[in-house]
C-alpha positions in Angstrom: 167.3 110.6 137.0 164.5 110.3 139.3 163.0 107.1 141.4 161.7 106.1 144.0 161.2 102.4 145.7 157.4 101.1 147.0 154.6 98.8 147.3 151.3 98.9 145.5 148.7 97.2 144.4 147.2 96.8 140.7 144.6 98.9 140.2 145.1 98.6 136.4 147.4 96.8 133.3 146.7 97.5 129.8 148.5 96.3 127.0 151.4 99.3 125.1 152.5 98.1 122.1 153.0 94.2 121.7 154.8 93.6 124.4 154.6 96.3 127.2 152.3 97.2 129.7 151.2 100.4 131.3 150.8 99.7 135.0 148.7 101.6 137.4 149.4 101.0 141.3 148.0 102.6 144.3 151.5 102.9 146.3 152.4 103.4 149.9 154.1 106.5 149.8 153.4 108.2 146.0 149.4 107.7 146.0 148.0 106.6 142.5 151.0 106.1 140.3 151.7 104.7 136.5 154.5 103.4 134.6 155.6 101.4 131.5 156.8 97.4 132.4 158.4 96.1 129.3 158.0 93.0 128.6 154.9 92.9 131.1 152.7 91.3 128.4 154.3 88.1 128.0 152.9 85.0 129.2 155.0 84.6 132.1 154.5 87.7 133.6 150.9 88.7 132.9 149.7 87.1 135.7 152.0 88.9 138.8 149.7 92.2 137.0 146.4 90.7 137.8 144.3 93.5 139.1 144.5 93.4 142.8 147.7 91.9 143.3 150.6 93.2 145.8 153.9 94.2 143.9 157.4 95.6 145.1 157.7 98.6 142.6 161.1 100.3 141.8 159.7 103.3 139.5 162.8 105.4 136.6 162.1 108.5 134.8 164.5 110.9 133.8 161.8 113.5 134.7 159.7 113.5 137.4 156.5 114.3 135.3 157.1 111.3 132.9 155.5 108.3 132.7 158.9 106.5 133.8 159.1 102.5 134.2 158.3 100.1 136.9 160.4 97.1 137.9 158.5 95.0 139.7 158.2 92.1 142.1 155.1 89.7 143.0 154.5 90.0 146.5 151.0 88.4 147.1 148.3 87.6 144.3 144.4 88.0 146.0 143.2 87.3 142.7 144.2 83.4 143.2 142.2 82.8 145.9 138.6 84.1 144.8 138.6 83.0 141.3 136.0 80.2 142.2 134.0 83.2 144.3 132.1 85.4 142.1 131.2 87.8 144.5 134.2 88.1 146.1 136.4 88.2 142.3 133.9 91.0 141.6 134.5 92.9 144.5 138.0 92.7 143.7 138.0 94.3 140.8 135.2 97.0 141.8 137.3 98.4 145.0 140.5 98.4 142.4 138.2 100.6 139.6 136.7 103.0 142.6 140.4 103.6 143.6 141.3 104.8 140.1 139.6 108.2 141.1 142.0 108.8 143.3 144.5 111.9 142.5 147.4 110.8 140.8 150.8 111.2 142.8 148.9 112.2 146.0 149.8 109.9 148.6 147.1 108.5 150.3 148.6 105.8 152.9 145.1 105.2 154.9 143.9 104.4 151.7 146.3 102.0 150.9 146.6 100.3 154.0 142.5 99.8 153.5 143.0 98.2 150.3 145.5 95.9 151.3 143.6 94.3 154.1 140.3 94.4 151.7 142.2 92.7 149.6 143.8 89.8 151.7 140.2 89.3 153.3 137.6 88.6 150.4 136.1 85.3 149.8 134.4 83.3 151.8 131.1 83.5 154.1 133.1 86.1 156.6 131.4 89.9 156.2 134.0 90.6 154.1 131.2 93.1 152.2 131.5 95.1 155.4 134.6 95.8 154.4 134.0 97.1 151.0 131.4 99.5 152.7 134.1 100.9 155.0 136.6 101.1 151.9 133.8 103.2 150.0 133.4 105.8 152.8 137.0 105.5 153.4 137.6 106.7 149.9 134.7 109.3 149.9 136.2 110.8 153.2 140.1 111.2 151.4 138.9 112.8 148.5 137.1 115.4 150.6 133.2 114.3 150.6 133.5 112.2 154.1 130.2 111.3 156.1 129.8 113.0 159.8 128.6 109.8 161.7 130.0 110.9 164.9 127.0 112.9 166.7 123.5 113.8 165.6 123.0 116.5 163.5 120.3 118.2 166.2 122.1 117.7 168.7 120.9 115.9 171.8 120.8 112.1 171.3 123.1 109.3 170.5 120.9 107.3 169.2 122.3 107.7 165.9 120.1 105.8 163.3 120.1 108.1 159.9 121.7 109.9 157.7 120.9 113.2 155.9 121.0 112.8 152.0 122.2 116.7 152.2 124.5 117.1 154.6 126.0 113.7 154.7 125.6 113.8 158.8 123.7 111.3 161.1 120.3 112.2 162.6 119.3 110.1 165.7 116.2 108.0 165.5 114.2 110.0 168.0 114.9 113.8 165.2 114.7 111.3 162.9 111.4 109.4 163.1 109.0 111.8 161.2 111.2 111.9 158.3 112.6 108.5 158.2 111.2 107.9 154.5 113.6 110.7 153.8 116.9 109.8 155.1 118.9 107.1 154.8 119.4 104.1 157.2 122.7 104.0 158.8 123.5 100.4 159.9 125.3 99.9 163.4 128.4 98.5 162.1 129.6 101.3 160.7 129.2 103.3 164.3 131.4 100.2 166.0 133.2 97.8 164.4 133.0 95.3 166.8 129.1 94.5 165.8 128.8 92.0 163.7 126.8 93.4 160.6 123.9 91.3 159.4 123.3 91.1 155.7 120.3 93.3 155.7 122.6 96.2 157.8 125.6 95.1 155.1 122.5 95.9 151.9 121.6 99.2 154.0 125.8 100.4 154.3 125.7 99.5 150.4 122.7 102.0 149.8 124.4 105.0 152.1 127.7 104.8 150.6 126.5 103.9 147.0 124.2 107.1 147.6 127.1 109.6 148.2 129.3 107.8 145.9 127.0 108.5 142.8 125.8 112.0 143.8 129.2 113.5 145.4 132.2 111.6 144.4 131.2 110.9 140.7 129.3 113.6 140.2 132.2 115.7 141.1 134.1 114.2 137.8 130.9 113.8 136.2 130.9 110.2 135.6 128.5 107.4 136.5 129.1 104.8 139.2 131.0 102.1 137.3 129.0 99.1 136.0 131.2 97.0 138.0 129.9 97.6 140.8 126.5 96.7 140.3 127.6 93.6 139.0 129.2 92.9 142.1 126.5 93.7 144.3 124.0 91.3 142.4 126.5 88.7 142.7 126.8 89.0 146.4 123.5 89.1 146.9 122.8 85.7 144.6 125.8 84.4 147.3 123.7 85.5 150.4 120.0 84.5 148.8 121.6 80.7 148.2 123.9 80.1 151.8 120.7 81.5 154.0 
């Protein structure tokens, strides 16, 4: 018998049979992981498997490379607290779909630690969207296509303002002047997070990580961007056109 005790958060629950559920967590310590709950789609418990929520996980199989079985606890439940935010509910539910691509059993704990705090800080008028910028190129750096925002590609000056659609590396704005229809903007938050981002810097991180997302990342698995998270990003924007 094999197992293994964790915390993860729901990245998915779909219904197995008439009364089980298939649960898929992003864990601590095991990565992307799945297992059977039964029971999980009664009325009582179908809520503690809300997408996003935080679970203590106690995972069975008799073979390592079953399926196995999750018993479970509810630990915290994000999806409570931004059912009245659109945005933020959407946003929810696009970082737990992007995390799906993850590998399956590969432990990735920086990854997990990411989503948990992205997870405990949406809603509200905060920059929480900064956040699910930095989760994007969070995930894009684990799975191998990360961005090189530390220097400029040339060489030279620091005054890093671009990023190069092929090499994924930042150009400063002096290099990067003559071409600047070509490359993409790369707002100041994401060289030091203690700026505060602005909502046009927050749209600009959107269109560099939604860039790389689409043409390395998916591409890769040869899949589309999910819907999801264009759905979210109209929503957010709707939140920002009405509060300004």
């Amino acid at each position: 018998m094999h197992d293994w005790q964790d915390t993860g958060i729901v990245l998915s629950a779909r219904l197995f049979g008439e009364t089980d559920v298939i649960l898929e967590c992003l864990t601590t310590d095991h990565g992307r992981a799945a297992g059977l709950v039964k029971g999980g789609a009664s009325r009582k418990r179908r809520a503690d498997f809300e997408v996003g929520n935080h679970l203590s996980l106690h995972w069975r199989a008799r073979l390592q490379d079953q399926l196995g079985s999750f018993a479970v606890e509810s630990l915290h439940t994000p999806s409570a607290h931004v059912l009245d935010d659109r945005a933020a509910l959407l946003a929810l539910q696009y970082v737990c779909t992007l995390s799906r691509v993850l590998p399956e059993r590969e432990p990735k704990a920086n990854v997990y630690e990411a989503l948990a705090v992205l997870t405990r800080s949406l809603g509200g008028e905060g920059a929480w969207p900064a956040l699910v910028v930095r989760y994007e190129l969070g995930v894009l750096a684990s799975m191998g296509y990360g961005l090189d925002l530390s220097e400029c590609a040339g060489g030279g000056d620091d005054d890093l303002a671009y990023v190069s659609p092929r090499t994924g590396r930042a150009v400063s704005r002096d290099q990067g002047r003559p071409y600047h229809d070509k490359l993409l903007p790369l707002p100041p938050f994401l060289l030091a997070s203690q700026i505060a981002p602005t909502p046009e810097d927050i749209e600009a991180g959107f269109q560099l990580s939604g860039f790389f997302l689409g043409r390395r990342l998916y591409a890769s698995v040869h899949q589309p961007i999910p819907d999801i998270r264009h759905s979210f990003l109209q929503a957010w924007q709707e939140k920002t056109a009405a509060s300004s």
